[in-house]
C-alpha positions as CSV (number, residue, x, y, z in Angstrom):
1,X,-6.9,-10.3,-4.2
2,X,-9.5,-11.5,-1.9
3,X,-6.8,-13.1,0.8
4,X,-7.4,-12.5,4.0
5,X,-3.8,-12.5,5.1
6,X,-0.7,-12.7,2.3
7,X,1.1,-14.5,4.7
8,X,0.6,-18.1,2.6
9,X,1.6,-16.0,-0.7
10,X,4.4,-14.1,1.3
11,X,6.2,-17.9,1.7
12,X,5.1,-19.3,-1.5
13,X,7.2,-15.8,-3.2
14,X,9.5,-16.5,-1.3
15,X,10.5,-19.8,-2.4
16,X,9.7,-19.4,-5.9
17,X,12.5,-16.5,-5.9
18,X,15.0,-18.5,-4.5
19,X,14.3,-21.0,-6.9
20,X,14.8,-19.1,-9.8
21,X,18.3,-18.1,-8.7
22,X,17.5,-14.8,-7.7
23,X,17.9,-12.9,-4.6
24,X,15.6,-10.9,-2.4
25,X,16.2,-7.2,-0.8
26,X,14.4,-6.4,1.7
27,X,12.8,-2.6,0.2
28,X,10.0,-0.9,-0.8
29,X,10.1,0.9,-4.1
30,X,8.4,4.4,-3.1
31,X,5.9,6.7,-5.3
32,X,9.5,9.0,-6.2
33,X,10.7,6.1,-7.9
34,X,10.1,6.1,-11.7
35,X,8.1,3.1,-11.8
36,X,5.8,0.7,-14.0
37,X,3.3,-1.5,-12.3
38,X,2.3,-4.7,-13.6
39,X,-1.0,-5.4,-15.0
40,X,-2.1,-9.0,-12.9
41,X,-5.3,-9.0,-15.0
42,X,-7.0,-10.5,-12.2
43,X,-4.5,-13.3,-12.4
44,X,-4.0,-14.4,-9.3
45,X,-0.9,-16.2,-10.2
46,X,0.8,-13.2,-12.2
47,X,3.8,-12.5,-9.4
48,X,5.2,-15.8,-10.7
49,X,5.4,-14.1,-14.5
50,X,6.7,-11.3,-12.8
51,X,9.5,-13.3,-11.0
52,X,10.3,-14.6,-14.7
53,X,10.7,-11.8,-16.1
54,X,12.9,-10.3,-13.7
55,X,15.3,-13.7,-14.7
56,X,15.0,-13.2,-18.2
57,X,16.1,-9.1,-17.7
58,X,18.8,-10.2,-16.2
59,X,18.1,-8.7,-12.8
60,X,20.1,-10.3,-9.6
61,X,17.2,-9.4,-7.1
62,X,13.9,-8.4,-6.4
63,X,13.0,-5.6,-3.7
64,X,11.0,-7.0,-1.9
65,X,8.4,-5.3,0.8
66,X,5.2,-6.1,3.3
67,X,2.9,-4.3,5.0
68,X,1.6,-5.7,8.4
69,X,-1.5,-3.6,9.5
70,X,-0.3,-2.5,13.4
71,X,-3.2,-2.1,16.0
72,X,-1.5,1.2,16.9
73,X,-2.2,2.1,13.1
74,X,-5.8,1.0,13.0
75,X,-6.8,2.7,16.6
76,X,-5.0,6.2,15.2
77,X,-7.3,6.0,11.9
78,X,-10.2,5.4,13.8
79,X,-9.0,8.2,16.7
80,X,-8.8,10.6,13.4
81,X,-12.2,9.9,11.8
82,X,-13.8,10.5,15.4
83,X,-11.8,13.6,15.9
84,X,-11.9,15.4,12.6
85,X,-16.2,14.5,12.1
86,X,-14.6,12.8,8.6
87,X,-18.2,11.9,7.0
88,X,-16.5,8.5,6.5
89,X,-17.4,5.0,7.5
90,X,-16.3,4.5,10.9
91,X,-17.6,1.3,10.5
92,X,-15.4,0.0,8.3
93,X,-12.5,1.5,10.2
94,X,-13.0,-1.1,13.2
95,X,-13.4,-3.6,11.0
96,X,-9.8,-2.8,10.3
97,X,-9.3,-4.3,13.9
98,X,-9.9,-7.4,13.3
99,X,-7.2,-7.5,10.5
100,X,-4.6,-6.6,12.9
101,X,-1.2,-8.7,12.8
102,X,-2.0,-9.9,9.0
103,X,-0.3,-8.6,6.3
104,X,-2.8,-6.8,3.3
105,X,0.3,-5.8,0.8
106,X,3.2,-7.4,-1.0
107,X,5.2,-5.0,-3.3
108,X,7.8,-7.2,-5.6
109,X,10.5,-5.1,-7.7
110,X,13.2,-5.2,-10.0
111,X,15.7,-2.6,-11.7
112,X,15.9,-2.4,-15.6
113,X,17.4,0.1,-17.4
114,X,16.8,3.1,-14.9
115,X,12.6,1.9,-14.1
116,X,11.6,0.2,-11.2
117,X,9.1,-2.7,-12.3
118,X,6.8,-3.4,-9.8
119,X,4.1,-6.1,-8.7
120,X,1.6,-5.3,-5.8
121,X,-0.2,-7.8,-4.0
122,X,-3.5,-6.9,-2.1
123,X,-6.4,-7.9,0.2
124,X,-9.4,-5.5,0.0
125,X,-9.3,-4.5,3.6
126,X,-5.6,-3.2,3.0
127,X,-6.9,-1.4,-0.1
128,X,-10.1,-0.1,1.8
129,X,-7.7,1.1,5.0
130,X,-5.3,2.9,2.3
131,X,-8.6,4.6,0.7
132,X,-9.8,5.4,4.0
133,X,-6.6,7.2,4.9
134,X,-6.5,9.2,1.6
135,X,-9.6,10.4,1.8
136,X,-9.1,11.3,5.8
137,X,-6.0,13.2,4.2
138,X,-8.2,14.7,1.3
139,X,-10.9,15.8,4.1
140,X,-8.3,17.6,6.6
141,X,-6.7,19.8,3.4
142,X,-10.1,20.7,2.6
143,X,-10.3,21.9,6.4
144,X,-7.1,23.8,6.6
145,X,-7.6,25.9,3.3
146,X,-10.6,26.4,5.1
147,X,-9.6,28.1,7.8
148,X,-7.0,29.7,6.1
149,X,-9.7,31.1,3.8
150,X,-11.4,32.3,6.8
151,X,-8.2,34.0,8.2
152,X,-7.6,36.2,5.5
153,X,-11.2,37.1,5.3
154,X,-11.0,37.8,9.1
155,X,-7.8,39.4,8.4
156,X,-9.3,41.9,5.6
157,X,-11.5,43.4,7.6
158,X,-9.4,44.4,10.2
């Protein structure tokens, strides 16, 4: 999605829920939940296909999350890069800053027979921040089983 903010699309979901007689939970489906995404196909309408089918399964609400991108957030991803020498682009960490107070992610969802269906909405700075912090993640296990592979070597010679 190439949004800035999903604010406009967060009010326009909204709406279009309502009017199609369902109602809206405010929760995010997590990663533990069996789950099926929904292919958008680059259609930037696709949520509203989504919302349909939820009617026509039947279901009584959609889950419905955001993800605002907190300054505190930002500064501690940059703070991390700086401190951990991540061979990332701190670069395109501030730029994260000036995203601050928008929101870069919409999850919609609905229950049908025992799977989560779910439709994500995203602006590419939300999906760069999210790679950014996967790949800080990636970088500090590669660290610690480094130095626990230096431990036990240290420790073996003793």
């Amino acid at each position: 999605m190439s949004h800035d903010n999903l604010i406009h699309l967060k009010d326009d979901m909204i709406a279009y829920i309502a009017g199609n007689g369902l109602r809206r939970i405010p929760a995010h489906a997590g990663e533990e939940v069996p789950s099926i995404l929904w292919d958008a196909d680059e259609n930037p309408d696709s949520w509203k296909e989504f919302v349909e089918t939820a009617k026509a399964a039947g279901a009584p609400f959609l889950t419905m999350a955001e993800v605002v991108l907190e300054r505190e957030d930002a500064e501690l991803l940059l703070e991390q890069m700086q401190e951990s020498s991540f061979p990332g682009d701190e670069e395109e960490a501030r730029a994260l800053l000036a995203h601050v107070g928008k929101i870069g992610y919409i999850q919609l969802g609905f229950a049908y027979q025992g799977m989560m269906f779910l439709h994500e909405s995203i602006t590419d700075w939300y999906e760069s921040y999210q790679n950014l912090l996967e790949s800080l993640d990636d970088f500090s296990d590669i660290l610690f089983e480094q130095e626990e592979d230096d431990d036990s070597d240290a420790d073996s010679h003793l």
